[in-house]
N, C-alpha and C positions, 0 to 999 in steps of 0.2 A: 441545152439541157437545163431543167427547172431547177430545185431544189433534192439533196440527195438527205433521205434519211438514214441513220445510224444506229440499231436498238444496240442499248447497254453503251451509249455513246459515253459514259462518265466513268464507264471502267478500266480494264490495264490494257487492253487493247481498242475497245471501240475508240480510247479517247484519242490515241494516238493517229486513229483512222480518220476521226473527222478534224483532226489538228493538219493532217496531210491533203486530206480533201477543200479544206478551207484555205490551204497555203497555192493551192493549185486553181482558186480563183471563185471553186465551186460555194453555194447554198448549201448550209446543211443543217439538216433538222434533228439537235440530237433526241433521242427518246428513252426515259427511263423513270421512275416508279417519281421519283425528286427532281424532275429537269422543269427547269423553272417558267421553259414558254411550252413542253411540249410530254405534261405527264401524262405518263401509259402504262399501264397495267399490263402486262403482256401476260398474266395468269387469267383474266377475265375479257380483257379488249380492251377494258375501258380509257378509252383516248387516241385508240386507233384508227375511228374514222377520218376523227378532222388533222391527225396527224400527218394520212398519206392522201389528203386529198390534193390530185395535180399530180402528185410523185410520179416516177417515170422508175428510180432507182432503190433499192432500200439495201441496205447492207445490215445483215443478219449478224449483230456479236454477245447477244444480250444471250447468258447463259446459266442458268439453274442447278444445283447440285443437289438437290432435296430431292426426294422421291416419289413415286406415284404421284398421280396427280398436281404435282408443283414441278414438272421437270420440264424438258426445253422442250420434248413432244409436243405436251399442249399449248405453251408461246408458240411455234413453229404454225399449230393448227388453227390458233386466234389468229397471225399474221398474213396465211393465206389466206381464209375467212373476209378480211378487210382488205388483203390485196385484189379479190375479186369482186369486191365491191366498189373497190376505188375505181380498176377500171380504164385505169394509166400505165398500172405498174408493170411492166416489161423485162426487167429482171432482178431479183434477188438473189444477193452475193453472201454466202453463207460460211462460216469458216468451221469446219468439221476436223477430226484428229486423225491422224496417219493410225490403222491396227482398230477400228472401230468395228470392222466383220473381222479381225482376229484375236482380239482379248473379249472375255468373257465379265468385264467389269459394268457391273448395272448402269454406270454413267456414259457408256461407250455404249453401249445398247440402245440406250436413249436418243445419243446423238446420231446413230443409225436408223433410226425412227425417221429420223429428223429429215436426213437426207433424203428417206424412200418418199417421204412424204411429199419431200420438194418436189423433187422429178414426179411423181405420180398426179400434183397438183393441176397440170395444163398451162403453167404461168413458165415465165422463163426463169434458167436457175442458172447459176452460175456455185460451183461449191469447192473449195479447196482444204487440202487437208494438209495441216502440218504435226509435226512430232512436238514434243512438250518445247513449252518456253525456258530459258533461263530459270526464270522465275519461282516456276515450281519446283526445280530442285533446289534452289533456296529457300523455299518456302518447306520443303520436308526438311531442309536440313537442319532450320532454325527450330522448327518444333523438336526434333529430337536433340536439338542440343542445350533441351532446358534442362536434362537430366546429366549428371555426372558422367556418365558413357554414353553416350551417342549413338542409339540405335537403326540401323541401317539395312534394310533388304539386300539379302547376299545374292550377288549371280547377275544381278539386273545390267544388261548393257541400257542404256538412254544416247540420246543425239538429240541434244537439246538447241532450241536457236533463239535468235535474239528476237523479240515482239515487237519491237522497230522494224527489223527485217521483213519480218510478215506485215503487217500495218502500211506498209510502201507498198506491199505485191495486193494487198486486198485494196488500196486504195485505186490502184491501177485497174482492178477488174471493174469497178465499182463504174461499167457505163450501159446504155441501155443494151446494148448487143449482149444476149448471156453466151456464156463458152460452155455450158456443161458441166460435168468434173473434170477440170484441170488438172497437170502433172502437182506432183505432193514437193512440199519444199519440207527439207529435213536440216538440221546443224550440219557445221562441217566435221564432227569430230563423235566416234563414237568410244562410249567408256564405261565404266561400270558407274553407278550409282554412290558408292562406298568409295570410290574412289574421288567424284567429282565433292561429296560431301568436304571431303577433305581439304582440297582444295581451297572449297567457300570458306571452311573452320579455322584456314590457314590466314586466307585474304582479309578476314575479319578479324584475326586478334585474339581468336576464341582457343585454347587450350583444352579441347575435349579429342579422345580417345573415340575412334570409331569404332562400332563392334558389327561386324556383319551377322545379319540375323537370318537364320534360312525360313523359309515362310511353306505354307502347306496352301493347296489348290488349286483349282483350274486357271486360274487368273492369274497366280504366281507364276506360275509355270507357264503361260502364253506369251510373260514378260522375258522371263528368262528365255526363251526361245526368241524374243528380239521380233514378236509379233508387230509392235509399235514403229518400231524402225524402217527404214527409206534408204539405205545407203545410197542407193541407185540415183537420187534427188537429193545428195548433200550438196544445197544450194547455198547454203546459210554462208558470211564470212566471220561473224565474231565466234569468237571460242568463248567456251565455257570459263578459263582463266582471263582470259581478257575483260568480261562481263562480271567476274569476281573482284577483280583486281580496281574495277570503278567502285564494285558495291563498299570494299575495303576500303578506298581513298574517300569515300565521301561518309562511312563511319570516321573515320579518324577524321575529318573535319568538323563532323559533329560534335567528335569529344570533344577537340583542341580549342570549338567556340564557347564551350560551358568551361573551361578554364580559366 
């Protein structure tokens, strides 16, 4: 097999994907707006052709949060566009979210877009869906904890997993034979939101009070009903405190080095 591409190869998962892809012997082409052999635009195309030309693989991680017009819909529809021109490419491995046809969230929409568009494309797709990373409940819990209380979505169960976890099973799909949509890989552990914040606030040092805040509309309310969730596929092994418990040890190495 030739060389495997990787869009958003320099982000919190592509990069892990072509660090696993390359550790396993493969070629790989990362692609993103700054990659210094192989910049691409994936809002316009520009650098797509000579990107996948030969490609046989592309792994799909490059993904957009802005709206209308700048969202991963139209990456998705530039990629097929050049995948069919290329002419090689035989499967695209695309990593989509667990609850995309069940929360009501304009970004989830999107990435439903995304999928119909794969499959409706005529190329081979390979697509799998997980529930959020570690990461992003870290990442909500650190912005609300720049305020004195600590505000937090009440109700919310999450089943978060580790992006290393996933990054192994996308690297594993990542060959010319597409599977389709595969089974959803979920954390092992499901919990509220308010609760795992805590946790993070705890492993880090951080002395804030969490407030559970109840939140109004369809989308809240899809969460609360645990739309995003996979219990069924709690594949994952790291927990949520274990994944904490690293981010804590390696802030406190950080202090302990400016000391």
């Amino acid at each position: 097999m030739g060389a495997i591409v990787v869009t958003g190869g320099t982000g919190t998962l592509g990069s892990l994907v072509a660090e696993r892809l390359r550790s396993a012997g493969h070629e790989v082409r990362v692609l993103s707006r700054h990659a210094p052999d192989h910049p691409v635009d994936l809002q316009d195309g520009t650098g797509l052709d000579a990107a996948l030309a030969g490609v046989e693989v592309v792994v799909h991680c490059a993904s957009n949060t802005r709206g209308a017009g700048k969202g991963d819909d139209v990456a998705a529809g530039r990629l097929v566009e050049a995948a069919r021109r290329a002419g090689t490419v035989r499967n695209i491995v695309y990593i989509s979210i667990v609850g995309v046809d069940a929360v009501p969230l304009a970004y989830y929409k999107r990435k439903l877009r995304v999928e119909r568009l794969l499959e409706a494309s005529g190329l081979g797709v390979t697509i799998l869906r997980t529930t959020q990373f570690h990461d992003l409940v870290a990442m909500v819990t650190d912005t609300a904890a720049k305020l004195p209380v600590a505000p937090i979505p009440k109700g919310v169960p999450v089943q978060p997993i580790a992006v290393g976890e996933v990054a192994t099973r996308m690297a594993e799909l990542a060959v010319p034979t597409p599977a389709g949509r595969v089974p959803d890989m979920g954390g092992p552990q499901i919990r509220t939101l308010p609760d795992l914040a805590r946790v993070y606030l705890r492993a880090t040092g951080r002395n804030r009070r969490v407030l559970p805040v109840p939140l109004a509309g369809r989308t809240y309310a899809a969460f609360r009903r645990g739309g995003h969730l996979t219990p069924s596929h709690a594949v994952g092994r790291e927990t949520f405190d274990q994944f904490a418990a690293r981010r804590g040890a390696a802030v406190g190495g950080e202090a302990g080095s400016r000391t």
